[in-house]
C-alpha positions in Angstrom: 2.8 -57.3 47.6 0.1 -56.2 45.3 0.1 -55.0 41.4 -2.6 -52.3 42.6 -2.8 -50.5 45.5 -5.9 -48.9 46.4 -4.4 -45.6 44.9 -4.0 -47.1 41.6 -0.5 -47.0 41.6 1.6 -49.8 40.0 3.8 -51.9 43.0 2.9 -48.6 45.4 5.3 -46.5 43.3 3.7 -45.2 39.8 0.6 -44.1 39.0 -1.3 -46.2 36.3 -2.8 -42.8 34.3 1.2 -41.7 34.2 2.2 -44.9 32.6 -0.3 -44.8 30.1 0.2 -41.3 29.3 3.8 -43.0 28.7 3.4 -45.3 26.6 1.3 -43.2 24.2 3.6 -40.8 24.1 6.2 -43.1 23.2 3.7 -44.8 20.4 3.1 -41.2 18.9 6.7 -40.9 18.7 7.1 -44.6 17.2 4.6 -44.0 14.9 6.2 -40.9 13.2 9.6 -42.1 13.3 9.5 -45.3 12.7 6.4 -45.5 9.7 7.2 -46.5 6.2 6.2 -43.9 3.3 6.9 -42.8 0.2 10.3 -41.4 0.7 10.7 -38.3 -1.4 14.0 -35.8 -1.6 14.2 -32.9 -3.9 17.2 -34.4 -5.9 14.0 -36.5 -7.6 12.3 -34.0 -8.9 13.0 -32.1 -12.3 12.8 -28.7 -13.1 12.0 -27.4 -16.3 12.4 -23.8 -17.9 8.7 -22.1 -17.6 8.6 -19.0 -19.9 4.8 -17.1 -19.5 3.6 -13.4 -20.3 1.8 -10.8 -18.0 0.1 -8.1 -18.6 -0.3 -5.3 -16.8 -2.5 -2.5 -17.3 -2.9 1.2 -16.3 0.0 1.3 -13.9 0.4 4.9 -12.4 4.2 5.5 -12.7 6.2 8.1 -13.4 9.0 6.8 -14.9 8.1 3.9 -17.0 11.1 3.1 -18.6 13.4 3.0 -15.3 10.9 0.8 -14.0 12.8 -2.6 -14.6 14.9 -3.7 -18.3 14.7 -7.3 -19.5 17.5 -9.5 -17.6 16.3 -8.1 -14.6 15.0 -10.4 -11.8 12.1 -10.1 -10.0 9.9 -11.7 -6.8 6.9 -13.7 -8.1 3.9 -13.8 -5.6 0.5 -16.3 -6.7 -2.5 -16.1 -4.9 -0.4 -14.4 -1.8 2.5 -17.3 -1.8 5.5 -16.6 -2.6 6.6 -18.2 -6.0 9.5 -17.9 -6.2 12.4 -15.3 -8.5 11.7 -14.9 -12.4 14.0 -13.6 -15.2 12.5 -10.9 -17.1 13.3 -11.4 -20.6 11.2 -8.9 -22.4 9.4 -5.6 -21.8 7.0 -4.2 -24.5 4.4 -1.4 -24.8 1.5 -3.6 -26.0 -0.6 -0.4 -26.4 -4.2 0.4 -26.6 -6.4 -0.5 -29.5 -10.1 0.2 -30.7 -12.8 -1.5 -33.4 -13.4 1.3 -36.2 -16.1 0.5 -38.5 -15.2 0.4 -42.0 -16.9 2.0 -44.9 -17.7 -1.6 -46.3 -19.0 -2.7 -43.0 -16.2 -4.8 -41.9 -14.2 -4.0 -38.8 -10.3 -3.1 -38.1 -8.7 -2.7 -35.4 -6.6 0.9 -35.3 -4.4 2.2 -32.9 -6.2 4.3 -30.2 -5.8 7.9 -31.0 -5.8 10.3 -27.3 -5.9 7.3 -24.8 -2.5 8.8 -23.5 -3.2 9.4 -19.8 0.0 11.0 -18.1 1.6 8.5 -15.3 -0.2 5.4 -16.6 1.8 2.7 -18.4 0.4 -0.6 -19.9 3.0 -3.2 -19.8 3.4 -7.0 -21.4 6.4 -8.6 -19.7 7.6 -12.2 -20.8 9.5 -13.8 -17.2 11.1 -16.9 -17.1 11.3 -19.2 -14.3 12.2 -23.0 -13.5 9.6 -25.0 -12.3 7.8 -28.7 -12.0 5.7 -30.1 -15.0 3.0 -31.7 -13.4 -0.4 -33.3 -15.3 -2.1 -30.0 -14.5 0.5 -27.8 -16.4 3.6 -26.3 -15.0 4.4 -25.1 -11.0 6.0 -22.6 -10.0 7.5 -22.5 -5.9 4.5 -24.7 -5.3 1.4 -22.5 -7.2 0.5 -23.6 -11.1 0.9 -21.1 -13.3 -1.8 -20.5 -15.8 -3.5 -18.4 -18.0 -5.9 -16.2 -16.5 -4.0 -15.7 -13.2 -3.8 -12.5 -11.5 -0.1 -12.3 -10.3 1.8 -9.7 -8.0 5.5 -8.7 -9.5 7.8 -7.2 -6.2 10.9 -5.6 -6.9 13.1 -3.2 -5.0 11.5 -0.7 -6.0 7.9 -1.9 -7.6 4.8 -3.9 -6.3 1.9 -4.5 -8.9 -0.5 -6.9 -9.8 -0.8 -8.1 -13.4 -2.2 -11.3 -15.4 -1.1 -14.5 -16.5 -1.9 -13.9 -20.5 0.5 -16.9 -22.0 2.1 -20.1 -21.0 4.8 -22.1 -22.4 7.1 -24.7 -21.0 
């Protein structure tokens, strides 16, 4: 009896393209199983308090103050991935300021008199979260948090984008 017939088939019985398809298969499946890497669990890495401030400016809303109180959580969303839940442990009016030139030709800076627009509200909210210290600064659900970048806040009843002003772990 012959290997190979003249229809390629293995001892009349299997086709030589279905064993080969086979045994690929099974060295794809080998090959993820069965490889050594750099085993890593979640239990190994450390989490570390992450405390940051955003600032968010001219928010139309009617009702400022029910808006959300420090102690409240809310969702965390960076660069359209979800980040994770954050603490909120302060909520302050940072206000509006302008240069006035000074009679001696210096410069202060005064509170801004009639900037008051009905429905708009400027916020500065300090959140804390627990993330990864990496060399590039601190993570949060997998995005680094730094200064400069524009966040969304989601809550039950809220969704507004704001900025990264302040970092500290």
């Amino acid at each position: 009896m012959k290997i190979l017939d003249a229809h390629g088939r293995l001892f009349g019985k299997l086709n030589i393209l279905d064993v080969g398809a086979v045994l690929v298969i099974l060295l794809v499946l080998l090959g993820i199983f069965f490889t050594p890497g750099n085993p890593t669990s979640l239990a190994q890495v450390s989490t570390v308090p992450v405390e940051f401030e955003v600032m968010v400016r001219g928010l139309s809303v009617r009702n400022p103050q029910a808006l959300f109180q420090a102690g409240d959580n809310t969702s965390l969303v960076i660069r359209n991935q979800p980040s994770g839940s954050v603490n909120i442990l302060k909520v302050e009016d940072p206000g509006r300021s302008v240069f006035v030139p000074q009679p001696d030709g210096s410069v202060a800076l005064k509170p801004a008199p009639g900037l008051e627009a009905p429905f708009t509200a400027d916020f500065l909210l300090t959140l804390s979260g627990q993330g990864q210290m990496t060399g590039d600064g601190p993570v949060l659900g997998g995005s680094k948090v730094k200064i400069g970048l524009p966040v969304r806040l989601e809550g039950k009843t809220y969704d507004f984008n704001g900025t990264i002003i302040d970092v500290r772990a």
